[in-house]
N, CA, C and O atoms as a GROMACS GRO file, in nm:
protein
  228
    1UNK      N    1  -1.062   2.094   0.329
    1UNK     CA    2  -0.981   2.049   0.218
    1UNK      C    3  -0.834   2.057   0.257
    1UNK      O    4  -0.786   2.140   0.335
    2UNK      N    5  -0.767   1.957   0.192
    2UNK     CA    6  -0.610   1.962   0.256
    2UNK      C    7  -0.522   2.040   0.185
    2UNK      O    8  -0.497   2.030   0.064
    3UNK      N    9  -0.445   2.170   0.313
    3UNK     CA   10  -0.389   2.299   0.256
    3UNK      C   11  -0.328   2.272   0.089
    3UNK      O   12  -0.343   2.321  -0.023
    4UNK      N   13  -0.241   2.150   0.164
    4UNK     CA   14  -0.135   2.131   0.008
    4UNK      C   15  -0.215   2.096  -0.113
    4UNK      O   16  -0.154   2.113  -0.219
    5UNK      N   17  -0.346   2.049  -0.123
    5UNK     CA   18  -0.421   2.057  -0.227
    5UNK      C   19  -0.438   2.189  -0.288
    5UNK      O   20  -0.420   2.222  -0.406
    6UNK      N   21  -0.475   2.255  -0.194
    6UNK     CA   22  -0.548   2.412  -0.197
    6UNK      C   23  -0.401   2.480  -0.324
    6UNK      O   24  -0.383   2.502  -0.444
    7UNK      N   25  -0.329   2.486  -0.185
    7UNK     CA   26  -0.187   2.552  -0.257
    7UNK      C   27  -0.108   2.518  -0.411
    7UNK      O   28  -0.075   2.603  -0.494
    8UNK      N   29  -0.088   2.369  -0.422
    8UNK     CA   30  -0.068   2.330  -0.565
    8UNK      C   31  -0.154   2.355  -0.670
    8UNK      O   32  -0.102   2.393  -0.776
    9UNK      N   33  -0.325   2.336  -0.660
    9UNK     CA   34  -0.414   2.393  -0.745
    9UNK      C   35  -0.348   2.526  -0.797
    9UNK      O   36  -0.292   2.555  -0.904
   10UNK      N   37  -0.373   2.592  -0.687
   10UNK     CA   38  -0.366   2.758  -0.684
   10UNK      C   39  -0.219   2.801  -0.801
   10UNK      O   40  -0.222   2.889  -0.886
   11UNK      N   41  -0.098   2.705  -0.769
   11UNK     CA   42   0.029   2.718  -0.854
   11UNK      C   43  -0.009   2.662  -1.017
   11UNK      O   44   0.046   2.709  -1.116
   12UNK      N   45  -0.117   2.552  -1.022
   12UNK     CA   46  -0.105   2.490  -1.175
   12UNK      C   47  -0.211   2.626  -1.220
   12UNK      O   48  -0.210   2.659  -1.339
   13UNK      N   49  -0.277   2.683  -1.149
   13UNK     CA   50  -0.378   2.774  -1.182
   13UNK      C   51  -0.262   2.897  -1.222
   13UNK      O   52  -0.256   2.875  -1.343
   14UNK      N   53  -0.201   2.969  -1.207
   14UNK     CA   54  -0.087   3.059  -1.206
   14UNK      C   55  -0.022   3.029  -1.359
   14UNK      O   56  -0.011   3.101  -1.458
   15UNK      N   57   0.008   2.915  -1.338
   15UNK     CA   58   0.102   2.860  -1.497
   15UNK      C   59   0.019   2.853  -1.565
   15UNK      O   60   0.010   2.959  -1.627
   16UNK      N   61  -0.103   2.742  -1.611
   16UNK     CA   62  -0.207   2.774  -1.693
   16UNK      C   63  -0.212   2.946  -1.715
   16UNK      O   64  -0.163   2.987  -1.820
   17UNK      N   65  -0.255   3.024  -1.642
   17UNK     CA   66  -0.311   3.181  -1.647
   17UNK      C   67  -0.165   3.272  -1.705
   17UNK      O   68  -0.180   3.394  -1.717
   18UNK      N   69  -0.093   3.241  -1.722
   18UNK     CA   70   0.046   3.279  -1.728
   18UNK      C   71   0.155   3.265  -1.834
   18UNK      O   72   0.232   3.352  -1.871
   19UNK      N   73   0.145   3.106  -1.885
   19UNK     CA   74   0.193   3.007  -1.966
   19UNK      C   75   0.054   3.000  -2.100
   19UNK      O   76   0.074   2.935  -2.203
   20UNK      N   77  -0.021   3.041  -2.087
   20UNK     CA   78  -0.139   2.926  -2.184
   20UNK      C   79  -0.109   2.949  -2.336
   20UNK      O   80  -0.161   2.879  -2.422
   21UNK      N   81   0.008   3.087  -2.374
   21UNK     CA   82   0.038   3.110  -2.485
   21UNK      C   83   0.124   3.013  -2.512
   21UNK      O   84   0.128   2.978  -2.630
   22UNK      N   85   0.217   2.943  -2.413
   22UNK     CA   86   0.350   2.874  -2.430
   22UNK      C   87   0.304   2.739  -2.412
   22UNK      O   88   0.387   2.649  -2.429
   23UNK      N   89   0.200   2.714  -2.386
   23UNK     CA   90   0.115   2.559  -2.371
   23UNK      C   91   0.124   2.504  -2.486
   23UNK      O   92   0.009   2.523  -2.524
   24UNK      N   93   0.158   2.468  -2.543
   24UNK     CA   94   0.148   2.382  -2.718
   24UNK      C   95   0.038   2.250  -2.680
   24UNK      O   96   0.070   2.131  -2.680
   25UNK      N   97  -0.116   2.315  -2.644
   25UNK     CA   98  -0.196   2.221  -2.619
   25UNK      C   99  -0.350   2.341  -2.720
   25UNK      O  100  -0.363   2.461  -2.695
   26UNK      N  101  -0.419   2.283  -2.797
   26UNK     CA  102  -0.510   2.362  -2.852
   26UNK      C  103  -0.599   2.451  -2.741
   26UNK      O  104  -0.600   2.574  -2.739
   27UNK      N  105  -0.660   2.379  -2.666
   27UNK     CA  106  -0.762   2.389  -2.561
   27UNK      C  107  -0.724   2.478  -2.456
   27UNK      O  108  -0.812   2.524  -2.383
   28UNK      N  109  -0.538   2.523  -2.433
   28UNK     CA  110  -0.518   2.604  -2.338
   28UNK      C  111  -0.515   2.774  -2.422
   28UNK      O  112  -0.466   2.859  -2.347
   29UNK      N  113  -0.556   2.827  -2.554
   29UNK     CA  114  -0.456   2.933  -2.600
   29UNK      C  115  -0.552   3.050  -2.537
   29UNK      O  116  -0.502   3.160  -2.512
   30UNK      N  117  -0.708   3.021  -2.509
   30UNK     CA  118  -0.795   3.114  -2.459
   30UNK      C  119  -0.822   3.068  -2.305
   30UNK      O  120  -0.933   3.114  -2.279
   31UNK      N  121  -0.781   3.010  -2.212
   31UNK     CA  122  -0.724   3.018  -2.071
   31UNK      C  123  -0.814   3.130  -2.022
   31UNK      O  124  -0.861   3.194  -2.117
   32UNK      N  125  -0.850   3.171  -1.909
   32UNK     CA  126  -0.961   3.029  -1.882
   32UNK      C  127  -1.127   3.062  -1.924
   32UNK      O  128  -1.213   3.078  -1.837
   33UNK      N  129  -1.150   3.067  -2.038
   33UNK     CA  130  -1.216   3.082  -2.140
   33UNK      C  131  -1.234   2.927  -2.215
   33UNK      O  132  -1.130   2.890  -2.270
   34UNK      N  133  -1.344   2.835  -2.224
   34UNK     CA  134  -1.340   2.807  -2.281
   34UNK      C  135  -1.197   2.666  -2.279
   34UNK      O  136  -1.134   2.608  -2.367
   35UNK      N  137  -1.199   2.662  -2.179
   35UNK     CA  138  -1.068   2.535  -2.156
   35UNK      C  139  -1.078   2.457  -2.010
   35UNK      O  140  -0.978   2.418  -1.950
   36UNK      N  141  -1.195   2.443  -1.968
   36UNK     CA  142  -1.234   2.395  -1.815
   36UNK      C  143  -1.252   2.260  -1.872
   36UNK      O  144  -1.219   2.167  -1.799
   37UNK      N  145  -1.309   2.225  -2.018
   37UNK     CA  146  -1.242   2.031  -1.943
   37UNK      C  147  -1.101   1.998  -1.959
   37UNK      O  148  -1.056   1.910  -1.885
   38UNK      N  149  -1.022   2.056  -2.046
   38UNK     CA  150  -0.882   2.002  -2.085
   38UNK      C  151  -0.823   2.060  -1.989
   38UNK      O  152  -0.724   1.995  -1.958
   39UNK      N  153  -0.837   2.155  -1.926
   39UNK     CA  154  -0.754   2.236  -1.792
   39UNK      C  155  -0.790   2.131  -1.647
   39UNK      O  156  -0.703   2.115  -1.561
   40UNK      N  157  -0.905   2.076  -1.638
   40UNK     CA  158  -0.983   1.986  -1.510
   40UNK      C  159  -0.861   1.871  -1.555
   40UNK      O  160  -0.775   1.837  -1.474
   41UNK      N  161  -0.866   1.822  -1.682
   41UNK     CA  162  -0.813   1.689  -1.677
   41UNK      C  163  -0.670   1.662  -1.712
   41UNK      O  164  -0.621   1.552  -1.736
   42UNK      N  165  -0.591   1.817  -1.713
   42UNK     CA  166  -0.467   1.824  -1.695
   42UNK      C  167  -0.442   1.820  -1.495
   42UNK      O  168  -0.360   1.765  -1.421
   43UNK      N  169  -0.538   1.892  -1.479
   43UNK     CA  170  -0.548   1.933  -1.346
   43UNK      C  171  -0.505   1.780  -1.261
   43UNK      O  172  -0.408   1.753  -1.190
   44UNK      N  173  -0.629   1.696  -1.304
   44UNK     CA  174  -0.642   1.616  -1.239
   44UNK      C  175  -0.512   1.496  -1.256
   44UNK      O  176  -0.485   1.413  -1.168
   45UNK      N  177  -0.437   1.509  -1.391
   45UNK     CA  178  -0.343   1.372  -1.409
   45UNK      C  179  -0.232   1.460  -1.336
   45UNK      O  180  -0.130   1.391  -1.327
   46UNK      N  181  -0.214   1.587  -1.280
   46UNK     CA  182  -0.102   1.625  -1.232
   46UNK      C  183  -0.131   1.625  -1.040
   46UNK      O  184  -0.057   1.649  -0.945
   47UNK      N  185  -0.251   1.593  -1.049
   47UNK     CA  186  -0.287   1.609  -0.900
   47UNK      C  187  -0.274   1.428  -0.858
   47UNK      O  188  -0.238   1.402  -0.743
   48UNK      N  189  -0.295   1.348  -0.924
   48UNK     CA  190  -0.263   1.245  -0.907
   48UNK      C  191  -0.113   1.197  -0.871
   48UNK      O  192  -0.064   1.140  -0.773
   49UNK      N  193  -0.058   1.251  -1.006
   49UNK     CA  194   0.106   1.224  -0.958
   49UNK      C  195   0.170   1.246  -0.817
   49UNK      O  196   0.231   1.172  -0.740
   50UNK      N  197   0.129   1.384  -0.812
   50UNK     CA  198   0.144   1.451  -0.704
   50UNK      C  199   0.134   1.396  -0.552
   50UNK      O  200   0.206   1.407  -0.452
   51UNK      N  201  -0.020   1.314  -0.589
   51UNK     CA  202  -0.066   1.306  -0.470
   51UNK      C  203  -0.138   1.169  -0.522
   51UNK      O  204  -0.248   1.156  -0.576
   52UNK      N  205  -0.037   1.068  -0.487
   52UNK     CA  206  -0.133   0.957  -0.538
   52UNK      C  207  -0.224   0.850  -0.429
   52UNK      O  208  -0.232   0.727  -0.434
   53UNK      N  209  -0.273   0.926  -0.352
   53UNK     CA  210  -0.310   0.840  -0.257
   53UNK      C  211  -0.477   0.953  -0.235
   53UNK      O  212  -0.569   0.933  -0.156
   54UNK      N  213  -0.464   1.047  -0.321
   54UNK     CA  214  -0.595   1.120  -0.318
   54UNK      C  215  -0.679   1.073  -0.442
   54UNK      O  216  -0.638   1.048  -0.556
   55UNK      N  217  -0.843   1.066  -0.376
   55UNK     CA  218  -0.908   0.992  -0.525
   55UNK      C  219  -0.949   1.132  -0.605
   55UNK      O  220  -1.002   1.226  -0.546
   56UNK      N  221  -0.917   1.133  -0.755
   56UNK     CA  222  -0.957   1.223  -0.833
   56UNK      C  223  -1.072   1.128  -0.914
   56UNK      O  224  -1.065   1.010  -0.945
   57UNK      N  225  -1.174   1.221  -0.936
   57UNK     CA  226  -1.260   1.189  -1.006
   57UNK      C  227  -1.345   1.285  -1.149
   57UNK      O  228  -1.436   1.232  -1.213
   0.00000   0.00000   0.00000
């Protein structure tokens, strides 16, 4: 898997785990409980930006 994937995950994983009180999103306030699809598909529209030449699915 490519490091810089690894590593950015690992940072949105940090803020989610960190932030999820300050998230003004319903699905993040019990982190990571209970928030694996809205956390996957934040995951994924920020891994795109990021990296738009990787396929997210």
């Amino acid at each position: 898997m490519n490091r810089d994937l690894v590593i950015f995950c690992k940072r949105i994983r940090a803020v989610f785990q960190n932030d999820r009180d300050k998230i003004d999103l319903s699905f993040f306030s019990g982190f990571p409980k209970n928030s694996c699809r809205g956390a996957s598909i934040f995951l994924g529209y920020l891994l795109k930006q990021h990296f738009p030449d990787s396929v997210t699915q």
